[in-house]
PAGUPA-285356 format. One record per residue (C-alpha): residue number from 0; residue in one letter; x, y, z. Coordinates in Angstrom, 1 decimal, m for minus. Layout:
N
<rec><seq>NUM</seq><type>A</type><x>X</x><y>Y</y><z>Z</z></rec>
...
//
This chain:
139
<rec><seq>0</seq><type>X</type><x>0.0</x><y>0.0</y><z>0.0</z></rec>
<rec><seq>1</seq><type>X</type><x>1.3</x><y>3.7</y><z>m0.7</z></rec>
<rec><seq>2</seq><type>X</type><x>m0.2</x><y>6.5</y><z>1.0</z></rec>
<rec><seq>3</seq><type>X</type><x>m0.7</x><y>9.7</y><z>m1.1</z></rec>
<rec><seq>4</seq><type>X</type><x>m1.4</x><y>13.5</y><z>m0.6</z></rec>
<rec><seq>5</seq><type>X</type><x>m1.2</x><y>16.4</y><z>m2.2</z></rec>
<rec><seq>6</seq><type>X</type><x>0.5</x><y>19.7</y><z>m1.7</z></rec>
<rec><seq>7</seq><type>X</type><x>0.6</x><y>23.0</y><z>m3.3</z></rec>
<rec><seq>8</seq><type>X</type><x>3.3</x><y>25.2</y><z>m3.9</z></rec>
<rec><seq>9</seq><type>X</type><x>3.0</x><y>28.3</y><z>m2.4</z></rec>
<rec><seq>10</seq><type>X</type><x>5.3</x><y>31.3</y><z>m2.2</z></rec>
<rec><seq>11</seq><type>X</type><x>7.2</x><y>31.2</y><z>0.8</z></rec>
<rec><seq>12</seq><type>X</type><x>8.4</x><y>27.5</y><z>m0.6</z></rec>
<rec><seq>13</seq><type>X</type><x>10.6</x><y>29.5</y><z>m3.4</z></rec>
<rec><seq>14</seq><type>X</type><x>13.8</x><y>30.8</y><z>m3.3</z></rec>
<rec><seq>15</seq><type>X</type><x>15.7</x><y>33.4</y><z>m5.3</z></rec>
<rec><seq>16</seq><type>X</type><x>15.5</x><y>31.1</y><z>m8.1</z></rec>
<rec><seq>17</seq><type>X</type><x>12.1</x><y>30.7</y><z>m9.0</z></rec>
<rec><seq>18</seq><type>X</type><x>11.7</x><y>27.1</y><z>m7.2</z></rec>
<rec><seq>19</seq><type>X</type><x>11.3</x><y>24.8</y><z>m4.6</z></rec>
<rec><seq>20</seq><type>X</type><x>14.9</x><y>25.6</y><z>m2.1</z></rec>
<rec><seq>21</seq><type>X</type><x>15.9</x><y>22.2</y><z>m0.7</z></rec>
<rec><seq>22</seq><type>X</type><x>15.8</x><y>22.8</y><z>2.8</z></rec>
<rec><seq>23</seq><type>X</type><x>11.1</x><y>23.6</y><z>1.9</z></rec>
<rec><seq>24</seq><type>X</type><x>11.8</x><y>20.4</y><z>0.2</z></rec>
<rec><seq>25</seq><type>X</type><x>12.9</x><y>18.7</y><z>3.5</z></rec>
<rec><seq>26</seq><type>X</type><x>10.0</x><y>20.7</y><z>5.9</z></rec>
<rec><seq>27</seq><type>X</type><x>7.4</x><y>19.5</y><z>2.9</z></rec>
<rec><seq>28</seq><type>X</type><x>8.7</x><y>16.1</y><z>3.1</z></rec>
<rec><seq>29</seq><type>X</type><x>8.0</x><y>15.9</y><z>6.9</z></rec>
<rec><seq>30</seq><type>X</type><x>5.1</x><y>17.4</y><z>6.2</z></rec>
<rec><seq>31</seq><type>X</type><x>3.7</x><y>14.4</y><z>3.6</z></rec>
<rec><seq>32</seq><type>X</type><x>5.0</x><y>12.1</y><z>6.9</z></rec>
<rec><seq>33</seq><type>X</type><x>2.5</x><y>13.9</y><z>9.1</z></rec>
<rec><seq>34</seq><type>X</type><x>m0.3</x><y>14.0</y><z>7.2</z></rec>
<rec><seq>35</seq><type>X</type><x>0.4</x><y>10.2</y><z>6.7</z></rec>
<rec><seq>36</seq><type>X</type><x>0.7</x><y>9.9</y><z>10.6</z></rec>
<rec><seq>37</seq><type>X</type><x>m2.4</x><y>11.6</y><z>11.4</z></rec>
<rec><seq>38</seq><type>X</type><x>m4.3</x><y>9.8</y><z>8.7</z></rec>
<rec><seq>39</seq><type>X</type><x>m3.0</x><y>6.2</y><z>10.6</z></rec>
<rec><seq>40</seq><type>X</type><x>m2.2</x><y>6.7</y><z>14.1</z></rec>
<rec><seq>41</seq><type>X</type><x>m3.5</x><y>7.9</y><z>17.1</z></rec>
<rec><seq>42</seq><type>X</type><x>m0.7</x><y>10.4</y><z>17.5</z></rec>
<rec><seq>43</seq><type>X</type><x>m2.3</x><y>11.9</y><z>20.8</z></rec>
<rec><seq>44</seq><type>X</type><x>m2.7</x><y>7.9</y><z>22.3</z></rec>
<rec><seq>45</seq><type>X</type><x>1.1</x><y>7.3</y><z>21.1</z></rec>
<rec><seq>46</seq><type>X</type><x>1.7</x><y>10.9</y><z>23.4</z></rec>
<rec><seq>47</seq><type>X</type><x>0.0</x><y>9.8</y><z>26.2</z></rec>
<rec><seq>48</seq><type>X</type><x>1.8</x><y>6.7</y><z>26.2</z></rec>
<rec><seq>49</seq><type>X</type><x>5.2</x><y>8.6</y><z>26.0</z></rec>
<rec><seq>50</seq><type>X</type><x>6.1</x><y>6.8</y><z>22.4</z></rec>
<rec><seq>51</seq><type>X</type><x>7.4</x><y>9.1</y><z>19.8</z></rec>
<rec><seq>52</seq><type>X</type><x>9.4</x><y>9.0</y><z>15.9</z></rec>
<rec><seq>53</seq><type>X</type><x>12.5</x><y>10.2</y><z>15.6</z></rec>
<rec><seq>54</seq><type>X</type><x>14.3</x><y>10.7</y><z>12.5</z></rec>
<rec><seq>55</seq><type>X</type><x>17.8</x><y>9.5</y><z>12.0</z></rec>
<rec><seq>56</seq><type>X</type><x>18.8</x><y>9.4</y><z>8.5</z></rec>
<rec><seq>57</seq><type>X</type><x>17.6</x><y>11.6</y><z>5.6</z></rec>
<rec><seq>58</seq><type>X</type><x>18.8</x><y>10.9</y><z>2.3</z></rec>
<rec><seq>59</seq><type>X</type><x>17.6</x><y>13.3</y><z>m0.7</z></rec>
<rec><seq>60</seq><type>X</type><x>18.1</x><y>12.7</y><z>m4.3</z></rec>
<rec><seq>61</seq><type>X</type><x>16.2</x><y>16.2</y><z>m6.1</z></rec>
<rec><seq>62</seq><type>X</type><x>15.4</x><y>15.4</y><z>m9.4</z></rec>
<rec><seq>63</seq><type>X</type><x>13.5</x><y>18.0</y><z>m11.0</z></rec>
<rec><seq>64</seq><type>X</type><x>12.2</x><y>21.9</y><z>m9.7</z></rec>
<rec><seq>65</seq><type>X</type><x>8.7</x><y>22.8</y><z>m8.4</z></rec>
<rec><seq>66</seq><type>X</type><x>7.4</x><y>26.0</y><z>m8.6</z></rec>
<rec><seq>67</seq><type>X</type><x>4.8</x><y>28.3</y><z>m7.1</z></rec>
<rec><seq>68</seq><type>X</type><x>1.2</x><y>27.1</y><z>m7.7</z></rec>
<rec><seq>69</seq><type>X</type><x>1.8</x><y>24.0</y><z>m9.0</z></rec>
<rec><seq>70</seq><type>X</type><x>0.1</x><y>20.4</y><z>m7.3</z></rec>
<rec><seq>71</seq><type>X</type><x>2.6</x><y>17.7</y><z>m6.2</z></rec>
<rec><seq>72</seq><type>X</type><x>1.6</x><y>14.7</y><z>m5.1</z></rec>
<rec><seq>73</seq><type>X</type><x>3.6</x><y>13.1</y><z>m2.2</z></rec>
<rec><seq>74</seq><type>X</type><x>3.6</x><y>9.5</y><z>m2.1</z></rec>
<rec><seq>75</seq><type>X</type><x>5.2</x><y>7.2</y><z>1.5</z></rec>
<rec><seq>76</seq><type>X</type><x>5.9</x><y>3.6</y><z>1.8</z></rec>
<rec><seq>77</seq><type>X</type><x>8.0</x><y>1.6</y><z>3.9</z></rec>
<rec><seq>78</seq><type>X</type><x>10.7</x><y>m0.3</y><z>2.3</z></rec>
<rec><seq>79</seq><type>X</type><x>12.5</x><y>m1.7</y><z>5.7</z></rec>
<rec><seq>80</seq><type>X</type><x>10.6</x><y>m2.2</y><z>8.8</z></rec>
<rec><seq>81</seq><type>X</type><x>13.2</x><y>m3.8</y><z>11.9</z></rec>
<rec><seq>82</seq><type>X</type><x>13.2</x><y>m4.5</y><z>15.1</z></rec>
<rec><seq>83</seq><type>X</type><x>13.9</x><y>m0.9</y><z>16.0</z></rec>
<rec><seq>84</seq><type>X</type><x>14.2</x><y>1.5</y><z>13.1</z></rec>
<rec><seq>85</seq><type>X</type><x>11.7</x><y>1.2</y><z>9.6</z></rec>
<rec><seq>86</seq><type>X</type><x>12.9</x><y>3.2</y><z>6.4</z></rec>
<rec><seq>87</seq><type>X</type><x>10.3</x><y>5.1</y><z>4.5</z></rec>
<rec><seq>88</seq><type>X</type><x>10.7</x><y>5.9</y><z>1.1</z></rec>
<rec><seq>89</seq><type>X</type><x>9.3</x><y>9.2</y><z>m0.2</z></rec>
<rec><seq>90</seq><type>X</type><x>8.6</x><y>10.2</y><z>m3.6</z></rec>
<rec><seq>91</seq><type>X</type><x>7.2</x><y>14.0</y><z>m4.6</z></rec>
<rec><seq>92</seq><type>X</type><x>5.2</x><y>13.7</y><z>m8.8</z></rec>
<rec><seq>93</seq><type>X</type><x>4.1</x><y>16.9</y><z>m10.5</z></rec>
<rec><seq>94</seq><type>X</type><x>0.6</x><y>16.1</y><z>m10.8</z></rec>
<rec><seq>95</seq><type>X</type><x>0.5</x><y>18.1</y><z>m14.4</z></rec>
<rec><seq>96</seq><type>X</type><x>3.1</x><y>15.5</y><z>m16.3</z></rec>
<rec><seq>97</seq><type>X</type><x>3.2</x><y>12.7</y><z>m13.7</z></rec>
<rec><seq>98</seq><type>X</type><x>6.8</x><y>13.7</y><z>m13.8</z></rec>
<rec><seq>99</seq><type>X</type><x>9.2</x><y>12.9</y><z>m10.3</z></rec>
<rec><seq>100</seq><type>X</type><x>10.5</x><y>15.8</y><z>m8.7</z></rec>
<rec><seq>101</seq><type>X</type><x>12.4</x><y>14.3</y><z>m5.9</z></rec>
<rec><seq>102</seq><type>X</type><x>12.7</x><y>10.8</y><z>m3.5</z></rec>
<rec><seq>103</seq><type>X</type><x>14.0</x><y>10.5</y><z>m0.8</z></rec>
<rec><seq>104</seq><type>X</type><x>14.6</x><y>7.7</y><z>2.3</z></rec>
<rec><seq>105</seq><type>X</type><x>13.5</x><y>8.7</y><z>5.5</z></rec>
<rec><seq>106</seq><type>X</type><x>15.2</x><y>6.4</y><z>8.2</z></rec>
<rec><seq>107</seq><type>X</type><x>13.5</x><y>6.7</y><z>12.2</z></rec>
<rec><seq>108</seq><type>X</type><x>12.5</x><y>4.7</y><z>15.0</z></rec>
<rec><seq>109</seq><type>X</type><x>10.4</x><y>4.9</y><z>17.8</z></rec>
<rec><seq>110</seq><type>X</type><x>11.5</x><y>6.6</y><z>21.5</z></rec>
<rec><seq>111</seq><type>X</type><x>10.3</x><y>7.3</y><z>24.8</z></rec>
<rec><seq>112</seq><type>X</type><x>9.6</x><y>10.7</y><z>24.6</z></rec>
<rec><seq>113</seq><type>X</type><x>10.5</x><y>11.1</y><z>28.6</z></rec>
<rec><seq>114</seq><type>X</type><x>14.3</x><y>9.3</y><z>28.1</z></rec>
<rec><seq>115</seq><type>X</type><x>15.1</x><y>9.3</y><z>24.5</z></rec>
<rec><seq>116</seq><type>X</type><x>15.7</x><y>5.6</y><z>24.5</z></rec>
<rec><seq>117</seq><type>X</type><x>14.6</x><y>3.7</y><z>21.8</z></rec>
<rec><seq>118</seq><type>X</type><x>11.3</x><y>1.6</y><z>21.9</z></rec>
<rec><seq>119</seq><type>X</type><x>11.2</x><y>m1.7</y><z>19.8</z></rec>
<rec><seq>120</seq><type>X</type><x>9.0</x><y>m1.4</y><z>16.5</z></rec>
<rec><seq>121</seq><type>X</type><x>6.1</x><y>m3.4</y><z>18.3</z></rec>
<rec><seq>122</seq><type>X</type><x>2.6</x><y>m3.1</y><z>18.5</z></rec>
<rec><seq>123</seq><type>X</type><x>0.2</x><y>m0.6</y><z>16.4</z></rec>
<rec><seq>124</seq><type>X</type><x>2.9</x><y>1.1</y><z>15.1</z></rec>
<rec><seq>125</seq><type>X</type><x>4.7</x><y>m2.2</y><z>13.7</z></rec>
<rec><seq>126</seq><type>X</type><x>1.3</x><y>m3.0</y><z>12.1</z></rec>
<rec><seq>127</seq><type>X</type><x>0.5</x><y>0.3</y><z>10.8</z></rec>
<rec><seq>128</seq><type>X</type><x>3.9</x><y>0.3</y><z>9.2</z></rec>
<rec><seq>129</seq><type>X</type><x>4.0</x><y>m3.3</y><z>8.0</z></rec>
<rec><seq>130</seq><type>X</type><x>0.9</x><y>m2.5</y><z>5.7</z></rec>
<rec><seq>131</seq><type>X</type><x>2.5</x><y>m0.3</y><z>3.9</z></rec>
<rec><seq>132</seq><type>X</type><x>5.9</x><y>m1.8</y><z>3.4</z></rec>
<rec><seq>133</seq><type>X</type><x>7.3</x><y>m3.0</y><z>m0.2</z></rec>
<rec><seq>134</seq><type>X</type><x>10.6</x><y>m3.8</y><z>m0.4</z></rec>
<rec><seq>135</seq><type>X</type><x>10.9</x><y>m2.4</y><z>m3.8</z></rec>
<rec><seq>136</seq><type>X</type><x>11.7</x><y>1.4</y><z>m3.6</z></rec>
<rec><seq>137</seq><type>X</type><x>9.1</x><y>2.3</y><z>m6.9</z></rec>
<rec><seq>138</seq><type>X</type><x>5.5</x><y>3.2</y><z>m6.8</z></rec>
//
């Protein structure tokens, strides 16, 4: 399963240049992840129980620009889920062209937000992940 959503371009995305800067990419990336989250999870259960993500690993590969106004559509999977860390892969498509803008692997894991000590990838958050992993890295 991949999850999807859509984002628009707005101003404060560009830079100097006209398009999407790479740090907006980054924040828009997350941003795909928590609209995915909220979607799945009961994010205010997980805080009550003191379980948080935290990510450890980014790893971008910008293909093409973005610019102002225009639709992207974010797509998340999981392509490694462990015993303690999961790897979501990340891919932004101009919706006008079906053309990929950027991917991107997203490595976390789960921690007790009162320590910071990891938490094994058990429970709802294994199975929530675990439906959407492929191991192959294309949509």
């Amino acid at each position: 399963m991949i999850f999807t959503t859509d984002i628009t371009i707005r101003g404060y995305h560009i830079d100097v240049h006209g398009h999407v800067n790479n740090a907006r990419w980054v924040e828009l990336l997350e941003e795909a992840r928590w609209r995915w989250l909220d979607a799945e999870v009961d994010l205010a259960r997980w805080r009550d129980e003191g379980q948080g993500i935290a990510v450890t690993n980014l790893d971008v590969t910008y293909r093409r620009p973005a610019h102002a106004h225009e639709v992207v559509e974010f797509r998340c999977w999981i392509t490694r889920l462990g015993g303690r860390s999961a790897v979501c892969h990340q891919e932004a498509w101009r919706k006008t062209g079906d053309e990929r803008l950027i991917e991107a692997d997203v490595t976390f894991l789960l921690i007790d937000l009162e320590t910071g000590r990891l938490r094994p990838m058990a429970g709802d958050a294994r199975e929530m992940f675990a439906r959407y992993l492929q191991r192959e890295a294309r949509a």
